[in-house]
N, C-alpha and C positions, 0 to 999 in steps of 0.2 A: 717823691723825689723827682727830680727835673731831669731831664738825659744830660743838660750839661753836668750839673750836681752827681750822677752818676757816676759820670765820665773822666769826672775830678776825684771822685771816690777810688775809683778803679787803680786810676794812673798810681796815686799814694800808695795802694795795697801791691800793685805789681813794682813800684820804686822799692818798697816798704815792707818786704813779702816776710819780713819776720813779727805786722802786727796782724800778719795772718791769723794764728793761733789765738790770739790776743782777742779777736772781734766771735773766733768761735766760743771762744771760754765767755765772753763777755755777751753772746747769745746776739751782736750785732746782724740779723738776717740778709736787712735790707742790705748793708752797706755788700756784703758777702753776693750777695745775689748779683746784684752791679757791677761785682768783678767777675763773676762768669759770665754774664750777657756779654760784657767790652771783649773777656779775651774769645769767647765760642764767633764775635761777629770780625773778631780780627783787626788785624789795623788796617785801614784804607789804603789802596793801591797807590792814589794818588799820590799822598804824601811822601812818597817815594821821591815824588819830582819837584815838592812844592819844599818839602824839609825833609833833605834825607837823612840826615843825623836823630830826629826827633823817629821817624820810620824807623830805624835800625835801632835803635835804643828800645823802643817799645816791641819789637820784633823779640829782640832779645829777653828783656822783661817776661814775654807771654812764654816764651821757648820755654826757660826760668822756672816759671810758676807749672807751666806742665812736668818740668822733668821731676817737684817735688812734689806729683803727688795731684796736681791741680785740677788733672780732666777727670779724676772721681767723683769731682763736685756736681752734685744731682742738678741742676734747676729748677727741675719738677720741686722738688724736694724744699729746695730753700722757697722757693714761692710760696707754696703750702704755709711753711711756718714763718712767713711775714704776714700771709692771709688771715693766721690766728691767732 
């Protein structure tokens, strides 16, 4: 997968955070993996100044998916079982 494919992945699963469960049960690793790399690296400072609405939306999104639950998600872990 391509960092933008990623990054697109990600955005849908923290817009979308109810096909969170959806991708666990359906064993989807990779896409899962991609939404902890985006939200563990945060959103860019920048964008703060360049789109601050798109900033505060995805701020919120990443808050969101930590307060249900989201920073338990290993990395180690999912990498592992994209690896196999």
């Amino acid at each position: 997968m391509t960092p933008r494919e990623e990054e697109l992945v990600a955005r849908l699963l923290l817009e979308r955070q109810d096909l969170i469960d959806e991708y666990f049960r359906d064993k989807r690793w990779k896409e899962l993996l991609a939404l902890v790399r985006f939200a563990r690296r945060d959103v860019p400072t920048d964008l703060a100044a360049t789109d601050p609405a798109r900033y505060r939306t995805l701020r919120d999104q990443i808050t969101r998916s930590y307060l249900r639950g989201g920073g338990a998600f290993s990395q180690e872990k999912l990498a592992n079982r994209v690896a196999s």
